[in-house]
N, C-alpha and C positions, 0 to 999 in steps of 0.2 A: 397488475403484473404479479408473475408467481416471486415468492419468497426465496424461491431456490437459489443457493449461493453458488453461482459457476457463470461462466462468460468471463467478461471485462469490468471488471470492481474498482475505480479508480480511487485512488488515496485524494481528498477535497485537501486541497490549498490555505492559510489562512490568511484572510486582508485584517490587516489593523487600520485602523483611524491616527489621525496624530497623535494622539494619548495614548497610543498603544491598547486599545480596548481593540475588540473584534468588532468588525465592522458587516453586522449580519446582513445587513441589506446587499451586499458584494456576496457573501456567501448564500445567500438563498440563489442570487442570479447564476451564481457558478452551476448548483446543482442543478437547478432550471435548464442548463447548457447542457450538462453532462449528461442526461436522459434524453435531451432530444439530439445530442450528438451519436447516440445508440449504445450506454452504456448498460450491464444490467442492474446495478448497484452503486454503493460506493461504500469507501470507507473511512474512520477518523485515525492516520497511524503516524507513525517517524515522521514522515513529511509534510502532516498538518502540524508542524512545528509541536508536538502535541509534548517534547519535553521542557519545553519555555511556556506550557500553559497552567494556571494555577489551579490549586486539586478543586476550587470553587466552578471553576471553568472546564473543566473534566468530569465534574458530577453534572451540570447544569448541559452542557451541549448534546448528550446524545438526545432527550426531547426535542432539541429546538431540531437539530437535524433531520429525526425519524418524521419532525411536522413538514418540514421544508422539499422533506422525500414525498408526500403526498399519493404512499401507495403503490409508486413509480416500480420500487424493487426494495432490495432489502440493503438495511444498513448495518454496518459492521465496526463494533470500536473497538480501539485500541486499551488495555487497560494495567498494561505492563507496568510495573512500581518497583519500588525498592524492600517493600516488604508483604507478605501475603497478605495483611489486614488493609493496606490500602487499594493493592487490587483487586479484592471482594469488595473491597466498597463501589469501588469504581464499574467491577461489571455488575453490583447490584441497580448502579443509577444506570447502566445500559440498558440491563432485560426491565426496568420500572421506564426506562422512558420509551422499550417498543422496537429496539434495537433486534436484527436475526441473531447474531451473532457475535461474540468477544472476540479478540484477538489477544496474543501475548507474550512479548517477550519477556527472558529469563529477566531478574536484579542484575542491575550495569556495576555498580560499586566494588564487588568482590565475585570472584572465581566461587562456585559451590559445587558442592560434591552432587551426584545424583539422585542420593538419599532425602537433599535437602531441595534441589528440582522440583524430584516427584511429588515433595508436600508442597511446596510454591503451587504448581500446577492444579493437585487434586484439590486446594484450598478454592479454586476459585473456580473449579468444577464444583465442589460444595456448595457455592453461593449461589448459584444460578440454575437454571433449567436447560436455556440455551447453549446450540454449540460452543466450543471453542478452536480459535486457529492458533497453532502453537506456530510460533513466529521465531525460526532460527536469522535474528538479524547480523549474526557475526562476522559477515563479509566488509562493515561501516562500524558497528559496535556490538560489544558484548561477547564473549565466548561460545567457539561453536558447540553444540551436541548432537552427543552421537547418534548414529541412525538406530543402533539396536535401543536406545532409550528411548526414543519421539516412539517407534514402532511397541515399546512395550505399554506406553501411554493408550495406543490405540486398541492394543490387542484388549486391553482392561475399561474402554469406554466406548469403543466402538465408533458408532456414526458422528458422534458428539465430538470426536477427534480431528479435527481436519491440520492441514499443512501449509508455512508458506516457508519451505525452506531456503534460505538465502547463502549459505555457505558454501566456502570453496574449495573443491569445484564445482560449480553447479548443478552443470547436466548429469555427474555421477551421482551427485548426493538424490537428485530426483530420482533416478532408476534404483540408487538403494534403496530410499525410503517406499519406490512404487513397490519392488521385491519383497520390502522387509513384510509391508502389509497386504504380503497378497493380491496386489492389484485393485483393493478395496477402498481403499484411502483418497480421498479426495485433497490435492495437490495445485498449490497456485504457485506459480513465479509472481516473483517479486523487481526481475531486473532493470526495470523502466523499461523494456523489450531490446536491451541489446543481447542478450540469449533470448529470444521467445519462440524463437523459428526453434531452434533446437530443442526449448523444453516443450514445444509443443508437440514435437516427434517422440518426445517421449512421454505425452499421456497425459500433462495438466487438464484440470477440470477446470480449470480459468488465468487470468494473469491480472495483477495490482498493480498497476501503472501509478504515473502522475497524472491531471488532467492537462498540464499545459500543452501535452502530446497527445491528448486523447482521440481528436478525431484520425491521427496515424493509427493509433494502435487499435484502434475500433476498424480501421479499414484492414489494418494485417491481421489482425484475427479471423475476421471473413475473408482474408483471402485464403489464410491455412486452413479454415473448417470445406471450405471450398475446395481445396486441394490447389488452388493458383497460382504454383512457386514461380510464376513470372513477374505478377504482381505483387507477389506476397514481397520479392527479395527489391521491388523496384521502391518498396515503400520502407520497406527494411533500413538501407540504408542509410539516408539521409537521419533515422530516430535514431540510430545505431551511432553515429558519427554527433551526434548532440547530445546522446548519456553518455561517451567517452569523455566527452567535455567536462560534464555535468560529473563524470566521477572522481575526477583527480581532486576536487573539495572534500571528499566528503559529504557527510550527511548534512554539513552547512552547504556546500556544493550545490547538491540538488535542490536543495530549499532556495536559497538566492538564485539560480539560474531559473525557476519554476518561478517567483513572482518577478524576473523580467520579461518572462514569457508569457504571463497572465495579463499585464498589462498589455504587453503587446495588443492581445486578442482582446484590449477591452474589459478585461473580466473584473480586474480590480483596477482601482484607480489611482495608483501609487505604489511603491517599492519600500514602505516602509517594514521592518526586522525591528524583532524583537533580540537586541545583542544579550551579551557578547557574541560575534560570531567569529569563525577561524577561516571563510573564507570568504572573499569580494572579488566581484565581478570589476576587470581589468576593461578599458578600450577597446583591445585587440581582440579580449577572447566575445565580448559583447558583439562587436564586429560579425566574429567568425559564426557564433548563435544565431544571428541573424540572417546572415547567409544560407547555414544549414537548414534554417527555417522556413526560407522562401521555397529552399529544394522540397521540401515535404510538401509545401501547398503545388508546389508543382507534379507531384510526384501524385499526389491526390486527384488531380484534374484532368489530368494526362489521362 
C-alpha cells in the first residue's frame, strides 16, 4: 500500500495487561482490524494514552508498530514533549524505527511565545527527514496557535509541513489555515468526526479518528468522497451523538469511553487505565454508549 498520508488515519488504542504493561498481542490484533476495516494508516497520538507512556516506551513502539503495520500503509507518531531535546529524540526513534511521519503538539506546561514555537518545531524538523504534522490540540489541551504562524511554518518547509488543526472554531480555523497556505497544505480533522461532514466540505486531505468508531467513520468518509449526504448524514449521526458523550471528559473522556468501546468489539480484553484519571464512565452514561452504538451498527447495515 502507498505511503501516502491522506484518507482515514486512525489514532491505535492502548490495552494494558494487569501490571499495566502494554499488552502487544491486543495491539497488533487491533491494527490487524484497522486495515481490514479500510483504514489507510494509523497513528500513535493523545489518545493512545501516549501521555501516561514512559519515554522508554515512546522510543521503543514506533518499530514494533511500523512491524505490526506490515506495509499495510503509513504510520504516523506522536512525539510532542515538554522540551525540544526530547522530542528529537523521540522523532529520531520514529523515522529509525520506519515511521512516514511525526506528529506534534506544542510543550503543555507553559504558554510560549512564537519565537520559542518556531524553535520547538524547526528543532525536530532538524532531527529527522520525515514529514511533520503540526498538531493544534487546544480545543482538550495546550494553547491555541495562530493560523499566520502554522502557515509561516509552511511557507519556510513546504510539503514537510502538514496540519491537524484542532482549535476553536473549527471549521474556521481549517479555511484559514487552507487560505493562509494557498490551498497547498495538507489538512486533517481531528474531531472524532463530530465536524467531519463539515471539515470535509472544506477541503481535508484526510481525518484522525479513534478506532473504536472506525468502521463508522471509514463508512462516512466514503460516503462524502462519494458525494452521498443521505448516507453520509445517516451514519453521521449516531458517531456524532457518542463524541458528544465522549467530550464532556475530556481527553480522559475519550480515552475511557474508547476502551469501553474496544472491548465491546473484542478488541482488548479489559478496561484496565493507567490513572490517575479525571474522568469515569457512569451506569447511565455506559448505558446511553451502548445504545448509541447499536444505532451505528444499525445505521451501517441498513
Amino acid at each position: 500500500m502507498s505511503q501516502t498520508i491522506q484518507g482515514v488515519l486512525p489514532v491505535v488504542h492502548m490495552p494494558y495487561n494487569i501490571d499495566l504493561s502494554i499488552d502487544y498481542g491486543a495491539l497488533e490484533v487491533q491494527i490487524d482490524w484497522l486495515f481490514a476495516t479500510g483504514a489507510q494508516g494509523f497513528c500513535l497520538a493523545l489518545v493512545s494514552d501516549l501521555l501516561r507512556l514512559s519515554a522508554q516506551e515512546r522510543l521503543e513502539l514506533p518499530a514494533d508498530l511500523v512491524r505490526f503495520a506490515k506495509g499495510r500503509g503509513p504510520v504516523v507518531i506522536s512525539v510532542g514533549a515538554e522540551s525540544t531535546l526530547q522530542a528529537q529524540a523521540f522523532a529520531r526513534a520514529a523515522q529509525g524505527g520506519g515511521a512516514a511521519a511525526v506528529m506534534a503538539i506544542p510543550p503543555l506546561s507553559r504558554a510560549l511565545s512564537e519565537d520559542q514555537l518556531r524553535a520547538y518545531f524547526e528543532g525536530i524538523l532538524e532531527a529527522v527527514e520525515i514529514p511533520l504534522i503540526v498538531q493544534d490540540a487546544s480545543s482538550y489541551v495546550g494553547k491555541a496557535m495562530s493560523i499566520d504562524f502554522q502557515a509561516g511554518l509552511f511557507q519556510r518547509h513546504g510539503q514537510r509541513i502538514l496540519f491537524k488543526p484542532e482549535a476553536t472554531p473549527l471549521g474556521p480555523c481549517i479555511s484559514a489555515l487552507r487560505a493562509s497556505t494557498g490551498g497547498k497544505a495538507a489538512l486533517f480533522e481531528g474531531s472524532g468526526g463530530v465536524l467531519l461532514i463539515d471539515s470535509h466540505r472544506r477541503g481535508v486531505t484526510g481525518t484522525i479518528p479513534g478506532v473504536e468508531l472506525l468502521d463508522g467513520t471509514v463508512a462516512l468518509w466514503r460516503a462524502l468522497e462519494a458525494g452521498d449526504e443521505e448516507r453520509a448524514y445517516a451514519l453521521y449521526f449516531p458517531i456524532c451523538a457518542i463524541v458528544v458523550l465522549q467530550m464532556q471528559g475530556g481527553l480522559d473522556g475519550f480515552i475511557v469511553t474508547e476502551r469501553h468501546l474496544m472491548v465491546k468489539r473484542g478488541l482488548f480484553k479489559s478496561q484496565i487505565h493507567r490513572g490517575p484519571l479525571s474522568f469515569e464512565l457512569d451506569p447511565e452514561t455506559r448505558a446511553e454508549l451502548d445504545r448509541l452504538f447499536a444505532r451505528l451498527q444499525k445505521a451501517l447495515h441498513s
